[in-house]
N, C-alpha and C positions, 0 to 999 in steps of 0.2 A: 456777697462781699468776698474778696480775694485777702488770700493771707501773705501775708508780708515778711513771714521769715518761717525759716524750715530745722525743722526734728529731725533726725536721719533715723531711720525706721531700725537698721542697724543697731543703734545703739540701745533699744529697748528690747528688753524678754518678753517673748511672745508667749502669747498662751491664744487659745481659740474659745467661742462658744459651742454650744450647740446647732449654730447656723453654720463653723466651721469660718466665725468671721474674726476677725486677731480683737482683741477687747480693747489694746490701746488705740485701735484708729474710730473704733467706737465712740471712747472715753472721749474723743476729738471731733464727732461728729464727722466720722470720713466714710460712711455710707449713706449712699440715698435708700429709701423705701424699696427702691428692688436690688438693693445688695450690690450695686455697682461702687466700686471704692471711688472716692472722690477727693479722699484725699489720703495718701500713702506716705506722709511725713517728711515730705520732699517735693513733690507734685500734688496741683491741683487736677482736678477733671473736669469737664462737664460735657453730658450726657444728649445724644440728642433722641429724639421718639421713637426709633429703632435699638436703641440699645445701645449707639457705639459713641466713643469717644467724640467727640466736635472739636474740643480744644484741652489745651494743657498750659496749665500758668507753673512757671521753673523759675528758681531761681539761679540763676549760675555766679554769680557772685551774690554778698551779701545786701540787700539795701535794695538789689536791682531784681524786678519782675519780668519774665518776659514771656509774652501771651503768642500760644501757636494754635493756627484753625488747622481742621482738616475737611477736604471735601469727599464727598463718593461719589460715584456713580449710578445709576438705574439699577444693575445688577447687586450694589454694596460694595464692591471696590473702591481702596483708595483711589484718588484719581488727583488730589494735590493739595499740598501744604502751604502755610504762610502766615504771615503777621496777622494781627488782629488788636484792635485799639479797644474796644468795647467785647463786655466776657460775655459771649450770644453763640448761638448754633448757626445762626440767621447771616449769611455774608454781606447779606445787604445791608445788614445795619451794623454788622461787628468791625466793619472799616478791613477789611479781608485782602491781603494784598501777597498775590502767591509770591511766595520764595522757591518751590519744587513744582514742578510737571510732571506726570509719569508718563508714558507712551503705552498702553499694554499689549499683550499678546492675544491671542484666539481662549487661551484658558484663563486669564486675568493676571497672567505673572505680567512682572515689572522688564518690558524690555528697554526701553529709554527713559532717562530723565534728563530731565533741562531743569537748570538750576540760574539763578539771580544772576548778572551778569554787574560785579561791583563798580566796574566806568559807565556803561549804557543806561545802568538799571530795567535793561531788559532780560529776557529770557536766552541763554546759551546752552549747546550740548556738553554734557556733564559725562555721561558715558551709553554705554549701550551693553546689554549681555546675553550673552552667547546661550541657547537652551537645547541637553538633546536627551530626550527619554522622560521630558518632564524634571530633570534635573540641572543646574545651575553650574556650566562648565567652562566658561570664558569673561572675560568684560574688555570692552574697548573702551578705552578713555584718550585724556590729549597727547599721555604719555606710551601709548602702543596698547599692545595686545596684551593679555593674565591671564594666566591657567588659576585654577582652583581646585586646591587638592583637600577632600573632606576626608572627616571620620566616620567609620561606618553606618552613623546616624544621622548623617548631610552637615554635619558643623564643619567649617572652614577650619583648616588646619596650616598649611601652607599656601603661599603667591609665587608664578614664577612668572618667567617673561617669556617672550614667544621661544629664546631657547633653551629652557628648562632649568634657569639659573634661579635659584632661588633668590625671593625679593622681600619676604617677610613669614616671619611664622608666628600664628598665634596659641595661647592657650587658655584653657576656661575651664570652669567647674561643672559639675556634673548637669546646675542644673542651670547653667548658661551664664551666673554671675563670671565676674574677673578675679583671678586669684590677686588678694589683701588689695583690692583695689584699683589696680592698674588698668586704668579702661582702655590703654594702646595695647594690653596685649589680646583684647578678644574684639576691637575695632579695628577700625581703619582699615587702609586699602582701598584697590580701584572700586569697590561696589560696598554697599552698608549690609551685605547679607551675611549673617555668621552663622548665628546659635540654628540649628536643624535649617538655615537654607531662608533663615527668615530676617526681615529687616528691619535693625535695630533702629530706633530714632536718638538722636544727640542729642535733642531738646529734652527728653526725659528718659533714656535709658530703657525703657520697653521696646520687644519685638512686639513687629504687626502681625499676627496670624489671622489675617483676614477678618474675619467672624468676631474673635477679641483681639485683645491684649494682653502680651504675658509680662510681668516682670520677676525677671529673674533673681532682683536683689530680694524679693519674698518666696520666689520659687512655686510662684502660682497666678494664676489667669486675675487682673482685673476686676472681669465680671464672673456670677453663677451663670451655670447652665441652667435651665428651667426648671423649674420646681416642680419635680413629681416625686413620688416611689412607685414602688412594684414589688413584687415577689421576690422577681432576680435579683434588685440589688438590695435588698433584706440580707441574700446572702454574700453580697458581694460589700462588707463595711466601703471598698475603696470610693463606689460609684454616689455615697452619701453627702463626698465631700464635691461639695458643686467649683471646688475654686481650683482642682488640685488637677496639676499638669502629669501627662501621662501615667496617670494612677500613681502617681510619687513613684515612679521607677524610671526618672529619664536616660539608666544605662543601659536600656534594651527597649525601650519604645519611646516614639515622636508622637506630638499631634498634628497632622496637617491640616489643612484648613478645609474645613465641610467632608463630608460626608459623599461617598459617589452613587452606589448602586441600591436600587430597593426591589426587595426578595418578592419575589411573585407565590400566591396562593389558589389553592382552588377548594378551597374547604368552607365557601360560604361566609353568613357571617359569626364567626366567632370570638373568643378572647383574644385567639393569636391571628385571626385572619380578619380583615377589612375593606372593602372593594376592591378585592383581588391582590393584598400586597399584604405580606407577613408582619408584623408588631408585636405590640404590647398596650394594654391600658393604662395610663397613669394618671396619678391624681395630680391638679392643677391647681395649686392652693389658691392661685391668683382667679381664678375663674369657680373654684369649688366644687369642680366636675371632673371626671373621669375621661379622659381624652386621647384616641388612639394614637401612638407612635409608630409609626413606620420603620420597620428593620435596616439601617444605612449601615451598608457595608463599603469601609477602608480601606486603601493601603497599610500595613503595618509599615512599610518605608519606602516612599516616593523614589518609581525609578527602579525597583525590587521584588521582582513576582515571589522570588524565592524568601521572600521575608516573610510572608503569608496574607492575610487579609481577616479584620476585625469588626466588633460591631459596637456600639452605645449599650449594647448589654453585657457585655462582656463575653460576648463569644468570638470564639475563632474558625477559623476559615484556609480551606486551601481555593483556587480558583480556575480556572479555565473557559476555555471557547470554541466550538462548533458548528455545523453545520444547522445540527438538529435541535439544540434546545440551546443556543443560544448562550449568552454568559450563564455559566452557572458557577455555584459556590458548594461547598462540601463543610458542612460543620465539622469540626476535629472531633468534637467528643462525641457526637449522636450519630454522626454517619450519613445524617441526612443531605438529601442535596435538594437542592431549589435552582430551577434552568430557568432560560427566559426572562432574566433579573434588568430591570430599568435604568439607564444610566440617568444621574438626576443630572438636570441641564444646570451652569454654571459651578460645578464640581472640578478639582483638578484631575489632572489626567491619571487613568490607570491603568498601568498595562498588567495584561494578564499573557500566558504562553498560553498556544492554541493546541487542541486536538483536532482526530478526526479529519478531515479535510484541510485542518488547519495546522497540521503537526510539524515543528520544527520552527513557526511561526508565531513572531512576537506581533500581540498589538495593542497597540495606546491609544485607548477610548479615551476621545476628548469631548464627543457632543453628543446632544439626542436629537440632532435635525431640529432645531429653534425649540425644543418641547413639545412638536406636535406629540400624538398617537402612533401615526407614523410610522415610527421610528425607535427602535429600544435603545439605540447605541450605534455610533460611529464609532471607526476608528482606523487611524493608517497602521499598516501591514508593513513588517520588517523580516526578513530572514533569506536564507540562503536559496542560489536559484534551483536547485534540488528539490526545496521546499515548495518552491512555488508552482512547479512543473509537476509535485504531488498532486497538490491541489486543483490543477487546471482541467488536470485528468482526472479527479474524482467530481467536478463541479460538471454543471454544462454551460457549456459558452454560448450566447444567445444569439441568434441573425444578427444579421448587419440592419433588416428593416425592421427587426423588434428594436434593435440598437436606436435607430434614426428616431423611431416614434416616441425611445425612451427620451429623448434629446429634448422634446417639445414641452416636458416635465417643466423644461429649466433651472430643476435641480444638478442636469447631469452636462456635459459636453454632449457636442451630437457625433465627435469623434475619439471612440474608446473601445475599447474590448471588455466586454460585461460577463460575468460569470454569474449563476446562482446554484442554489442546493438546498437541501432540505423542503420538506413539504412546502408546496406552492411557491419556492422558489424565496423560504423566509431570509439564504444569506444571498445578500448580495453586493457584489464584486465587481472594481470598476479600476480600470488603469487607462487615465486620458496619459497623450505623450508629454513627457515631462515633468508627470507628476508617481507620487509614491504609488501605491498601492489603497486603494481606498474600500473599505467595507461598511455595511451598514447592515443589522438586521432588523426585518419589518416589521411593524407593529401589527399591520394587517397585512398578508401576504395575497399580493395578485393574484394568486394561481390554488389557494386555497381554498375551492368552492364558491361560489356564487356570491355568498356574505360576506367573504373576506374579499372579491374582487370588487363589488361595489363601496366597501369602508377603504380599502386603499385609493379608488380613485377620485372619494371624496374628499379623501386626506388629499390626494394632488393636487384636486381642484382649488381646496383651501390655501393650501400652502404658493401657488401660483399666484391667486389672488393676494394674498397678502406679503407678497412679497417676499416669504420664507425662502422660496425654492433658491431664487438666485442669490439670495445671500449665503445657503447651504452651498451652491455652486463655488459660490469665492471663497468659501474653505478648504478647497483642493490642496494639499502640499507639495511643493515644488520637489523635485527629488535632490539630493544632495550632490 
């Protein structure tokens, strides 16, 4: 049953439980059994079998309800918004009738939408936006071109026009609300992306952060993250709180959406090591078992190598990349390093600055080659031609008829200049004409022994067959 008139969350003293859940939305019945709010004193939710939002029933004037679905995608991206007449997950029966389109990119950002069209009642272009380093730096709408000028945590601060005349300024609170309410000064504009680069919905005032939902008039995520502990965060009270946005410090850390890299082990199987990838055990209250977590290492700020890079345990990290071992990450406090780290497929992009053969050279790992084995990480190469003339000379550059046979992959063009390095040739480096700079290193390396050449060319063989290779192929980036 839908509620008919709304409490402003605002106006009540909050206190929390022991679950960390506010007692008045309680008192209301505004959680379901796994702790997703469902109703925040102003908006309704409801929930679909994954975890995420489906719809939200708002009120925007008194008296009047009005019910929004959202759809996703294969991957869990949004992928589009709209009416809905019946309160379902289900579009087929909720009477679902989009009002937003999104277009996305290779990494799942929002590069077009198309929006209702109020004479056709079709679909028209709404804007489109501009992306470089995995950051959010232009919008094209009906009315021309928009620079976007953020604060050092990606929140929009400034709009100008193509020539740098200012067209709007916003401001906000720390932890993304509107200062005493004014929702025009931390909205609007050609594109809905403010608070840290993320986008806000009108219908109910939360950003989309992929994964969840935050709302900022509470200053905390929607949904928990999963229910476990551990040891670490015994010592860490902040990581008990499963709702709480950037550790409750949003003046020096972001959350971006998932998780990128997971730390590779060779210590068997133990508490911190699990089919070859570093973790942790936690307990699952929903399941009543002990269940290993994988170590996903972050951006501390999308677009930012020099920001550092973090973990769901609260560790920190500096980063880099090589010929020889691959991404690797440096814990700040133990000194440890861990090479050869996994880029998780469907993650946003991260760039790290390179060593080694890679010195002076930035790159934005955005894929793992469809998820095969493969593959640990893609990513295109950016820096100065000094840099790159290091590197050509420290790689070896392959025949033109190793070239041609590399072509029949289907993963690669059959016209390129191919570089690799490190054992059995694990980086390798590809510049077709008119494209960036492309790198990848191997999951299994051709040239690494007779076990590693037959596991790579069954990885080819697979990846041909089903179709991987050439869809890897059409992720070439155009050069700019």
């Amino acid at each position: 049953m839908l509620l008919v008139s709304a409490t402003l969350l605002a106006n009540v003293a909050a206190s929390f439980d022991a679950d960390n859940q506010i007692q008045y939305l309680k008192q209301i019945n505004g959680y379901d059994p796994a702790g997703n709010v469902t109703y925040d004193g102003k908006n309704q939710y409801l929930y679909d079998a994954e975890g995420r939002i489906c719809a939200v029933a708002s009120i925007p004037v008194p008296g009047v309800t009005v019910m929004t679905g959202y759809i996703y995608g294969a991957d869990g991206t949004r992928v589009a918004k709209g009416r809905i007449s019946i309160w379902s997950c289900d579009p087929s029966t909720s009477g679902f009738t989009a009002t937003n389109d999104y277009i996305l990119g290779l990494s799942s950002e929002q590069v077009t939408e198309l929006g209702t069209d109020p004479d056709s009642g079709g679909m028209e272009w709404q804007h489109t936006n501009v992306y470089a380093a995995g950051k959010l730096i232009a919008t094209y709408d009906p009315d021309g071109l928009h620079f976007h000028l953020d604060d050092p945590l990606g929140t929009r601060r400034v709009q100008t026009d193509l020539a740098g005349a200012v067209e709007q300024t916003y401001a906000s609170l720390p932890f993304g609300d509107c200062p005493d309410g004014d929702t025009l000064s931390c909205t609007g504009g050609a594109t809905e992306h403010h608070f840290t680069g993320k986008e806000r919905d009108s219908e109910s005032g939360n950003d989309y952060f992929g994964a969840r939902y935050y709302a900022s008039s509470m200053g905390r995520m929607l949904s928990p993250d999963p229910v476990f502990a551990s040891a670490a965060r015994v010592m860490d009270p902040q990581q008990w709180n499963m709702y709480a946005y950037a550790r409750n410090n949003p003046l020096s850390i972001t959350d971006p959406t998932g998780m990128d890299f997971n730390l590779k082990c060779n210590d068997g199987e133990t508490m911190n090591c699990s089919g070859g990838y570093q973790g942790q055990y936690q307990y699952n209250s929903g399941s009543g078992q002990f269940e290993f977590e994988k170590t996903d290492v972050d951006m501390n700020k999308q677009g930012d190598p020099s920001a550092g890079y973090s973990d769901q345990f609260g560790n920190n990290y500096t980063g880099t990349f090589d010929q020889n071992n691959g991404v690797s990450f440096t814990n700040t406090a133990t000194g440890a390093t861990s090479g050869q780290s996994q880029f998780v497929d469907g993650s946003d992009p991260t760039q790290l600055k390179g060593s080694g053969a890679f010195s002076g050279i930035q790159g934005n790992f955005f894929d793992a080659c469809g998820g095969n084995s493969s593959c640990q990480g893609r990513a295109t190469l950016s820096g100065s031609a000094a840099a790159f003339d290091n590197m050509k000379s420290t790689l070896s550059q392959s025949g033109r008829f190793s070239t041609l046979l590399d072509g029949f992959s289907l993963a690669h063009p059959f016209v390129t200049d191919q570089y690799r390095g490190g054992v059995g040739g694990y980086a390798h480096v590809i510049k077709a004409p008119g494209y960036m700079w492309d790198m990848h290193f191997e999951g299994s390396s051709p040239g690494a022994g007779v076990t590693g050449f037959a596991l790579h060319m069954l990885g080819t063989i697979k990846e041909m067959v089903d179709g991987t290779a050439i869809g890897e192929r059409s992720k070439l980036v155009p050069e700019q």
